[in-house]
C-alpha positions as CSV (number, residue, x, y, z in Angstrom):
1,X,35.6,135.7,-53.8
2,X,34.2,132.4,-55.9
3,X,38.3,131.3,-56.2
4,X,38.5,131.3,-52.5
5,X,41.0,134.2,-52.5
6,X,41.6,137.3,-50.6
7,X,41.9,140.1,-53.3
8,X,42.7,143.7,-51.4
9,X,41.2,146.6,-52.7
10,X,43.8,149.7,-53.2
11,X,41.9,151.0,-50.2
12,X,42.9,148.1,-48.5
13,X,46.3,148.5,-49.4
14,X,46.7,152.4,-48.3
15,X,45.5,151.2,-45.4
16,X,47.9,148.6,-44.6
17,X,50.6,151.1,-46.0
18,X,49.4,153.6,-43.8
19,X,49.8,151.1,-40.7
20,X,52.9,151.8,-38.6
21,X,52.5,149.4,-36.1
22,X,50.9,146.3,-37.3
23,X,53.5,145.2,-39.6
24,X,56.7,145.9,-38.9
25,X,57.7,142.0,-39.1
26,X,56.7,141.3,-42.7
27,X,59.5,142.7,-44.7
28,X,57.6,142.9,-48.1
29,X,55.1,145.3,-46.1
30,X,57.7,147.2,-44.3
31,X,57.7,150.4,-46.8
32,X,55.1,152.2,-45.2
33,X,53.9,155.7,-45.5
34,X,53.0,156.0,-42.2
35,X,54.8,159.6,-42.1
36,X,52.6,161.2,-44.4
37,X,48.9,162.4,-44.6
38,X,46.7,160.0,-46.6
39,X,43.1,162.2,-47.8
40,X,40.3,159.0,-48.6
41,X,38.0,160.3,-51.1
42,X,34.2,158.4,-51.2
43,X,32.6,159.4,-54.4
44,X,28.6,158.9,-54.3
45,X,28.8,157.7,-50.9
46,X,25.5,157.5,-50.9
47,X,24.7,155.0,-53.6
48,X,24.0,152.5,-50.6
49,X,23.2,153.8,-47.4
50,X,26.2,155.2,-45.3
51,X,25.1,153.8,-42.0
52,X,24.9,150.2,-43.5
53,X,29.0,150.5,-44.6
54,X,30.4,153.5,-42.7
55,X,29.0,153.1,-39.1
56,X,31.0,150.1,-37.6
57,X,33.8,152.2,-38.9
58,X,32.9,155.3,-37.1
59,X,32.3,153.6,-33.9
60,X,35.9,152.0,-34.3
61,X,37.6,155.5,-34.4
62,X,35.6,156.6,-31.4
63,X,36.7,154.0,-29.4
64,X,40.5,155.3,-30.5
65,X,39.6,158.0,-28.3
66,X,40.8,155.9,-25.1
67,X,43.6,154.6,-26.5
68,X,46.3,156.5,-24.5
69,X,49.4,155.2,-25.8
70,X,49.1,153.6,-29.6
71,X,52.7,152.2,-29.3
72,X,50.8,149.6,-26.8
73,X,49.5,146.8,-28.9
74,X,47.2,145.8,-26.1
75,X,45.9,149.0,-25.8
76,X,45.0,149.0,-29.5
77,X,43.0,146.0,-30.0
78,X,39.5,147.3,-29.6
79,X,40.0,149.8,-31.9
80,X,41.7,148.2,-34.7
81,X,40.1,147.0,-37.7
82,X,40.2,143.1,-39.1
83,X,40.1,142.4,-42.8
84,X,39.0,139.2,-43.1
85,X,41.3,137.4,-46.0
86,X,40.9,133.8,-44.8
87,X,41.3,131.0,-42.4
88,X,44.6,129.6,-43.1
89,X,47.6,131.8,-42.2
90,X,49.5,131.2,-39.3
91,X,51.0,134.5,-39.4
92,X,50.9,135.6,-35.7
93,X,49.8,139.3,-37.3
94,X,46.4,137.5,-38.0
95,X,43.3,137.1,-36.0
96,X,41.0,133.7,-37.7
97,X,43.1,135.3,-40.7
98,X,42.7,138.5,-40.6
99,X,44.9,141.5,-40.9
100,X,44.8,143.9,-38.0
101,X,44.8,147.5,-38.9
102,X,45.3,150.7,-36.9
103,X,43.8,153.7,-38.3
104,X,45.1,156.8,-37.1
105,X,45.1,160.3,-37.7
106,X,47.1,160.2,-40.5
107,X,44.0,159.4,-42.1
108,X,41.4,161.8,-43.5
109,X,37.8,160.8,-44.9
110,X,35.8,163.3,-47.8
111,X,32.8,161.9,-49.3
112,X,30.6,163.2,-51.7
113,X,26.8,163.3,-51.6
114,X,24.3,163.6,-54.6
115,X,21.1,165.1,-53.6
116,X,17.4,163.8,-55.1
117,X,14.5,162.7,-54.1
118,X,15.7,158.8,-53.5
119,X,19.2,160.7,-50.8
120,X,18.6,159.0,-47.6
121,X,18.9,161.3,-44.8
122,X,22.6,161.1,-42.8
123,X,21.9,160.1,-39.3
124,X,22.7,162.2,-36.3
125,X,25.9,159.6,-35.9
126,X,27.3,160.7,-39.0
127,X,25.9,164.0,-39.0
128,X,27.7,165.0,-35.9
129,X,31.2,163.5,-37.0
130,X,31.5,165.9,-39.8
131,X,31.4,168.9,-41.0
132,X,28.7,169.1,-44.2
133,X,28.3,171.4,-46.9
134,X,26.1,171.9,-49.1
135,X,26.8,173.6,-52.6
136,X,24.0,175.7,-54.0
137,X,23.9,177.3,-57.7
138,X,27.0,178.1,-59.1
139,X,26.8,182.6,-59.2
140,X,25.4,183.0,-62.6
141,X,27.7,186.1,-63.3
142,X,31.4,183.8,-63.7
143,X,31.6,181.4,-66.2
144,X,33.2,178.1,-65.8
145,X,36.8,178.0,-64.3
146,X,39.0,175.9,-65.9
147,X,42.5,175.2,-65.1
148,X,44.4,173.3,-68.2
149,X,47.3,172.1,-66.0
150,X,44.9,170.0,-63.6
151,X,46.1,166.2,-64.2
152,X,49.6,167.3,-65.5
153,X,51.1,168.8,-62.1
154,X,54.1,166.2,-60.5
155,X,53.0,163.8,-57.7
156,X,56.1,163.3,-56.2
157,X,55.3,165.5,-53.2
158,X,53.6,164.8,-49.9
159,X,52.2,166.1,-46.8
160,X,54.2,164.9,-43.8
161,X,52.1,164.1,-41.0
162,X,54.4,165.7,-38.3
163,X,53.6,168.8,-40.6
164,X,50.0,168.6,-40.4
165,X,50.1,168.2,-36.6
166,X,52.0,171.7,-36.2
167,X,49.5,173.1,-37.9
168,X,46.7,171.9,-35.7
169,X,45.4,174.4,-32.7
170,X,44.2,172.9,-29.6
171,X,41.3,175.1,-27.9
172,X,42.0,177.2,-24.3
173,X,39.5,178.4,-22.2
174,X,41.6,181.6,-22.5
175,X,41.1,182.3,-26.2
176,X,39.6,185.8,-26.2
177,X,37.0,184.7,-28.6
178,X,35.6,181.1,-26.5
179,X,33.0,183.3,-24.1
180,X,30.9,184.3,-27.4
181,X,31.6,181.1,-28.9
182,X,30.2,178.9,-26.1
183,X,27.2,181.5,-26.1
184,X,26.5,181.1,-29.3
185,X,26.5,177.4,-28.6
186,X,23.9,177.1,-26.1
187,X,21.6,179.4,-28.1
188,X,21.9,177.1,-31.4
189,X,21.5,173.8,-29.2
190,X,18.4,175.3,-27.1
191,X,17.0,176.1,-30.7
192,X,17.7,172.2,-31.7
193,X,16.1,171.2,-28.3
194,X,12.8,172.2,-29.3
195,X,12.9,169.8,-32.8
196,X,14.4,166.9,-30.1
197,X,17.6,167.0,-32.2
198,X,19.9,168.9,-30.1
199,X,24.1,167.7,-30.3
200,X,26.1,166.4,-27.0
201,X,29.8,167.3,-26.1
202,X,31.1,165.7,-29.0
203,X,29.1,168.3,-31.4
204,X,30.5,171.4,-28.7
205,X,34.3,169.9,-28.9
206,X,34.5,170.1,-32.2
207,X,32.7,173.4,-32.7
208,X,35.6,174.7,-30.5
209,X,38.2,173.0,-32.4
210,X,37.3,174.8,-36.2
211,X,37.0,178.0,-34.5
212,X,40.4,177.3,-32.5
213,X,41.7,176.2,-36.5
214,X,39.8,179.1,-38.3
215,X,43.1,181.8,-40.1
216,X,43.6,184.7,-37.8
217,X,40.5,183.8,-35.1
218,X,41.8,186.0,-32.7
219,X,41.7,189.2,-34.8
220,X,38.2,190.1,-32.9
221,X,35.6,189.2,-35.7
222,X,37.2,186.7,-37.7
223,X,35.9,184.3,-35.0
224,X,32.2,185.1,-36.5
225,X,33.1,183.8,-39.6
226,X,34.1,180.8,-37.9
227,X,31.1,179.9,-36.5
228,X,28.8,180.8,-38.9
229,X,30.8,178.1,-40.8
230,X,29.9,175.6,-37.9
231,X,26.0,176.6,-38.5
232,X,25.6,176.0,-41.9
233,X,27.8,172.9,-41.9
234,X,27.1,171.3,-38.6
235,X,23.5,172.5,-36.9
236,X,21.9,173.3,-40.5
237,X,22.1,169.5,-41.8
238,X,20.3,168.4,-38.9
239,X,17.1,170.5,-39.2
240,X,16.5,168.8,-42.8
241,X,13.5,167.2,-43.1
242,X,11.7,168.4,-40.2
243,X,8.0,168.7,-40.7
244,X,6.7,172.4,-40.9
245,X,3.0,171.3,-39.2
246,X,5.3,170.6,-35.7
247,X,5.0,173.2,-33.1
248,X,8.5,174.4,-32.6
249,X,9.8,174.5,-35.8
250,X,9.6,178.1,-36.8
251,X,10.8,178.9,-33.0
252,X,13.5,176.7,-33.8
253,X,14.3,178.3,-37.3
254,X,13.5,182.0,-36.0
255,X,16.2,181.4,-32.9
256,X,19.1,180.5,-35.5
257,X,17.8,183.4,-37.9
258,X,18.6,185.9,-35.5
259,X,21.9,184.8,-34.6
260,X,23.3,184.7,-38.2
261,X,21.7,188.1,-38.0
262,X,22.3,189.8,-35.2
263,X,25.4,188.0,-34.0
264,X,27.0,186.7,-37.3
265,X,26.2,189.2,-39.5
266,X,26.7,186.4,-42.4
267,X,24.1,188.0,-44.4
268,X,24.5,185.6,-47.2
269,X,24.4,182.4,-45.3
270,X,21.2,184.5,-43.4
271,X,19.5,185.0,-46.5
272,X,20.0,181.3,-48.0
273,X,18.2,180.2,-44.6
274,X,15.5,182.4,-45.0
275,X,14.3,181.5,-48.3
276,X,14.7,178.0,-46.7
277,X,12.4,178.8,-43.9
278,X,9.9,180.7,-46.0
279,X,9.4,177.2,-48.6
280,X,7.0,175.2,-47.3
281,X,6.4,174.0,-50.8
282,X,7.6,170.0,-49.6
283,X,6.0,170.2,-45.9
284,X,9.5,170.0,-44.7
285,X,12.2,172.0,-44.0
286,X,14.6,171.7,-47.2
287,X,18.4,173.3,-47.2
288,X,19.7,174.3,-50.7
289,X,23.0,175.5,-49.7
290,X,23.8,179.3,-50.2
291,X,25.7,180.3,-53.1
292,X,28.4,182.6,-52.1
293,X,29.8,185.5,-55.0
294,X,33.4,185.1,-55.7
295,X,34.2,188.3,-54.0
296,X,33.1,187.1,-51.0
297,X,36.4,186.5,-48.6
298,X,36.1,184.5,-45.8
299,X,39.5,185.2,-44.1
């Protein structure tokens, strides 16, 4: 700032408050809230172009991957982020003056994305660290839903984190449903192949992981569901754009078709692609989200 001060953003702030490790010798940052789930919320991320802000961060929590033991400040360091507030601390916490930061997985990004003809295009980096969906038309036949106690409800309950990690499901090669998953997988990625945008491990892993998290996966179909999720909000993103005059396109498009078809049997999200496929009204292929009816229960 022109005054020469540090001012931390509340962002800032949740972060440090967030941070169980980093700070445990400052007493007026010592209430932390380390033990719960904290969901970040980037409205109109795209008013300037995610990769210019958001990259360096994602490339930080990749690298957290290899840290084995996070109780290990040495172990840490590479992953941990620096905010700059100045030169003159001595605080033994601070790097050229600069708080260190530990992001973990208490920590949960949602942005949204307003679509026109000035959105940038998400890159494969981002692209392949989440999980993207598009909303089309709200269904014509409900009107608006409004819920007069929205704003009103008490805030003085949390999500504990140790909560949220029962919940989560880690993947076995002896899930009944991972043979047609992985399948399913290859067939969707040899389709990408032919547009050069096919995804690595990374894309695979977490495939796995929603199904793994999906309610009731091993019921014998519900697994379908699952991964017709993964198409619409994972492989789907990454065809948008792609010029109809190339040569594997419709191959491409015709491949995934027939596995929502055949295989899925999500005739809504099938039917959404179509018309999709079928527009060459921009020279590109253009995704405009399917709009699902309200009775329409995906559990």
């Amino acid at each position: 700032y022109m005054e020469h001060k540090y001012k931390a953003t509340d962002f800032a702030r949740a972060l440090i408050r967030m941070d169980k490790y980093n700070f445990k010798n400052r007493i007026e940052l010592q209430d932390t809230r380390s033990d719960r789930i904290l969901l970040v919320l980037l409205d109109e991320m795209n008013l300037a172009r995610v990769e210019y802000y958001f990259s360096d961060f994602l490339s930080k929590l990749e690298l957290r991957q290899r840290v084995k033991n996070e109780e290990d400040a040495k172990e840490r360091v590479d992953a941990e982020f620096v905010l700059e507030t100045g030169t003159h601390s001595s605080d033994s916490n601070h790097e050229t003056g600069g708080f260190r930061l530990w992001v973990g997985r208490n920590i949960i990004f949602v942005g949204t994305i307003n679509e026109d003809e000035s959105t940038q295009t998400l890159s494969d980096k981002v692209l392949d660290r989440a999980n993207v969906l598009r909303f089309g038309k709200p269904p014509s036949s409900h009107g608006a839903i409004q819920d007069t106690n929205i704003g009103h409800q008490s805030q003085d309950k949390f999500l504990p984190f140790d909560v949220w990690q029962k919940w989560i499901k880690r993947q076995s090669s002896n899930d009944p449903w991972m043979k047609d998953v992985n399948e399913w997988i290859i067939q969707v990625n040899d389709a990408l192949e032919k547009v050069g945008r096919p995804f690595g491990h990374r894309v695979q892993q977490a495939m796995r992981e929603y199904v793994a998290n999906y309610p009731g996966v091993n019921d014998g179909h519900t697994h379908k569901i699952a991964f017709a999720d993964q198409i619409e909000q994972k492989v789907i993103p990454k065809l948008r754009g792609i010029d109809f005059s190339g040569t594997h396109l419709n191959e491409s498009l015709d491949i995934i078709y027939r596995c929502l078809i055949d295989d899925l049997k999500d005739e809504e999200l099938a039917d959404a692609f179509r018309q999709s496929r079928e527009d060459h009204s921009m020279g590109t292929f253009v995704w405009r989200g399917v709009t699902r009816s309200l009775d329409d229960v995906r559990v």
